[in-house]
N, C-alpha and C positions, 0 to 999 in steps of 0.2 A: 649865453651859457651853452656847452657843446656837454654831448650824453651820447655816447659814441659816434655814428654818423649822421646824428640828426643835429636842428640846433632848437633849443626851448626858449619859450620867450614867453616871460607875464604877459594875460591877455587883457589887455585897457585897448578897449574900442578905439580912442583916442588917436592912442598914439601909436600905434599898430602902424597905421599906414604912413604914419611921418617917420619912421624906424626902416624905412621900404619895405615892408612884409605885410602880406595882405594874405588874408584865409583862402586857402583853397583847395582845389579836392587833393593837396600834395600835405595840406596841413587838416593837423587834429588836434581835438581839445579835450585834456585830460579831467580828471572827477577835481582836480584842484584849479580850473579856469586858467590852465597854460596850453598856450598853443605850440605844436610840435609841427616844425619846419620841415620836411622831410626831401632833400634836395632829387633829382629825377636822376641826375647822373652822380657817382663817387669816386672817380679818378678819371680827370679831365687832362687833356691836352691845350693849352694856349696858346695860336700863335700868334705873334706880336709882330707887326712888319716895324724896318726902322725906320721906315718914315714916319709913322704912327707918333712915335715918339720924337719929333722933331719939334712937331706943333705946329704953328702958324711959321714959324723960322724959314721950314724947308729942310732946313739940316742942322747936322749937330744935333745934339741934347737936349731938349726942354723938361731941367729936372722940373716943373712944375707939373706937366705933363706926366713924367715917372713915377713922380710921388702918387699921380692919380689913380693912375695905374696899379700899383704898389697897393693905393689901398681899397681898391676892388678887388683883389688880387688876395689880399686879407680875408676880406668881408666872406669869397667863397670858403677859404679855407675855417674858417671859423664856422662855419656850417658843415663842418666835418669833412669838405671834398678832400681829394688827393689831388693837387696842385703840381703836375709840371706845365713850364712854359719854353717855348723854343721862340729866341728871337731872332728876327733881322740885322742885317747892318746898312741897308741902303741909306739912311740916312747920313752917314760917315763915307761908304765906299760903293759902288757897284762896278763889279767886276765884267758883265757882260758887253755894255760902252765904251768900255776904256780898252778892251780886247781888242774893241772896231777899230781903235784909233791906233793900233799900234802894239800895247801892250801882250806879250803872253799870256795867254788867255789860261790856262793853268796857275799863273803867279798872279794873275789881276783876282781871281775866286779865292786863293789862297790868302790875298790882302783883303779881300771881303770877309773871312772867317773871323779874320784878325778883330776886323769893326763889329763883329757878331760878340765877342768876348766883349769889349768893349763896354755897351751896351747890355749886355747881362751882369756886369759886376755895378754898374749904375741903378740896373732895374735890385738886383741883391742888396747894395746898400739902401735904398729908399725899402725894401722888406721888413727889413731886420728894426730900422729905426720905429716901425712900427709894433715889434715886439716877438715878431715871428721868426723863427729856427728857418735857415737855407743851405743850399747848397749848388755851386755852378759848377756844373760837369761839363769838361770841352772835351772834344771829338780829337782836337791836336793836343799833346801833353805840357802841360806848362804848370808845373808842380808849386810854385811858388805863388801863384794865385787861385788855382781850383783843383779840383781832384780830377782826374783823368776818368772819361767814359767808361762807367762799367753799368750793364744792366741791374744785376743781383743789387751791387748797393745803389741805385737810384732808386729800386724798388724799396730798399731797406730805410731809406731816408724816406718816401711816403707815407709807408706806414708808421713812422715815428712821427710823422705829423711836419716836415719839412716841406717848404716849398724849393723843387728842383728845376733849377735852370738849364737850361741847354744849350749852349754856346760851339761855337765853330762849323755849324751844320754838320756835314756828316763825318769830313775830316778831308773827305774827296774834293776835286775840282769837278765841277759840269753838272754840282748836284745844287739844286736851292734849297732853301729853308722852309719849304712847302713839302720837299722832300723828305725833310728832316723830321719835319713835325709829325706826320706819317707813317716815317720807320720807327722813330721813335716811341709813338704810339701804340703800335701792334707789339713794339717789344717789353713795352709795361702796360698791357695792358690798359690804355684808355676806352672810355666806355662813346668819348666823342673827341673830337677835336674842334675848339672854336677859335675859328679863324676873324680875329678883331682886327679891321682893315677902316681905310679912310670912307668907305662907301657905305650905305645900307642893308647890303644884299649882292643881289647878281643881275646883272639886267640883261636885255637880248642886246641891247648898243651900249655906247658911252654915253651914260647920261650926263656926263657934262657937255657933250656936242651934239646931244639929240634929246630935245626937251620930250618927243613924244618918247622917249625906251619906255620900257613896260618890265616893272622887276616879278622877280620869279619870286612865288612862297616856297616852294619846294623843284627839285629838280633831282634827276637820277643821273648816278654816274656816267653813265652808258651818253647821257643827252646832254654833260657837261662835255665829253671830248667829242661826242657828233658836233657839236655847234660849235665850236672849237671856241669856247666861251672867255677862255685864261683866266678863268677865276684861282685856278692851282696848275701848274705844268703838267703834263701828260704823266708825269712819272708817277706824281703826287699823287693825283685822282686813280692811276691804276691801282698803287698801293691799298689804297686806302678801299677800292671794291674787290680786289683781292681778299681784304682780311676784313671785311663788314665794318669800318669803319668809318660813321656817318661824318658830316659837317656842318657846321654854323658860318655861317659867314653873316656877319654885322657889323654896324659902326660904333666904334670903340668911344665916339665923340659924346654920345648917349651916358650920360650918366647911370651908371647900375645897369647896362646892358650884361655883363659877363653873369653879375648873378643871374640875372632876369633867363639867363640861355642855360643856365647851371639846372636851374628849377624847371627847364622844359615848357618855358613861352616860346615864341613867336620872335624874335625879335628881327630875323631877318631871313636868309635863304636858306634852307636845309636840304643838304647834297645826301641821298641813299638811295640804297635800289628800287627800282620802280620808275613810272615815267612822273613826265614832269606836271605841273597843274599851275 
């Protein structure tokens, strides 16, 4: 049950934590024994890589996966968040490889936008089947399946309680979707951007070729491009210390991780100013 941005829940000891909410100093209990969810952040940024949504495949789609997606994606907004999410398309195209190989490196990004819509009108349909109002805004104009990038109404559609997708990155070539998430961000106003990736965090190596990495709880802007970490492109992370906005970087794989980052756990790396720990 939502009561403007918070979400209320009868409080039965029980089943409280089988519901995934558990009391805490974010929640309070009113003179009639409901507990009052009160989420940390209220218009969040999501970003989704497309591999993410591949699954175990590699590529392509795994609606099984989308669905999952879709309905943690719910779960936040039902707790009153303001929901936009900016996806990938690597899992369909990556423009950057195929540049090497030959390709036009301007038209290989441009067919990457392409597998960005793609992918959002996938993640849009598995929303909506679960009861929730959307809407996919693309960067290039394609009238016939989404409405064309405008600021004012994506904002207009959050506060209606829409979950807003953002498809085609920025509309430019040589820009990623870490980019996107980013300017996107600053320009509606997000209070974070969580970046749901195939990893847990940020590590100082690849932990998949160096069993000893040692992953970061937090880390500062400033010492994500000193170490030249690529957790987000140069551009990405500029942006985002530019206009104070922090990051989550987690694994998407974690059942109820999105909430879990929504209500201001721990669940993986937090990129803000200050040094790292």
């Amino acid at each position: 049950m939502l009561k403007g941005n918070t979400a209320v829940f009868p409080f039965l000891r029980c089943n409280l934590p089988s519901a995934g909410y558990r009391k805490t100093d974010d929640a309070s209990e009113d003179d009639m024994g409901v507990v009052i969810v009160t989420p940390k952040y209220r218009r969040v940024i999501v970003k989704l890589s497309g591999e993410a949504l591949a699954g175990q495949k590699g590529i392509g789609i795994d609606l099984d996966i989308v669905a999952d997606v879709a309905a943690q994606l719910v779960e936040i907004r039902e707790l009153g968040v303001d929901v936009a999410v900016v996806v990938g398309g690597g899992n369909l195209w990556r423009g950057a490889p195929r540049s090497r190989e030959g390709l036009d490196r301007a038209t290989a990004d441009y067919m990457g936008m392409l597998a960005t819509v793609m992918n959002a009108l996938a993640l849009q349909d598995a929303i909506e089947k679960l009861g929730i109002a959307t809407r996919v805004q693309t960067a290039i104009e394609m009238k016939q399946i989404a409405e064309p990038y405008i600021r004012r109404k994506a904002i207009t559609h959050l506060e209606k309680g829409y979950v807003v997708i953002f498809a085609a990155g920025t509309g430019n070539p040589f820009f990623s979707t870490d980019t996107t998430a980013a300017l996107r961000g600053a320009e509606i106003g997000a209070e974070i951007i969580l970046k749901a990736t195939q990893v847990d965090g940020v590590y100082d190596r690849d932990p998949h070729l160096n069993t000893g990495a040692i992953r970061f709880t937090e880390l500062s802007y400033i010492e994500v491009l000193r170490r030249n970490l690529r957790v987000m492109d140069a551009t990405a992370t500029s942006l985002c210390m530019d206009n104070g906005i922090p990051v989550m970087i987690f694994s998407l794989a974690v059942p109820g991780n999105i909430r879990r980052a929504v209500m201001g756990e721990q669940v993986g790396t937090f990129i803000r100013k200050g040094e790292a720990t």
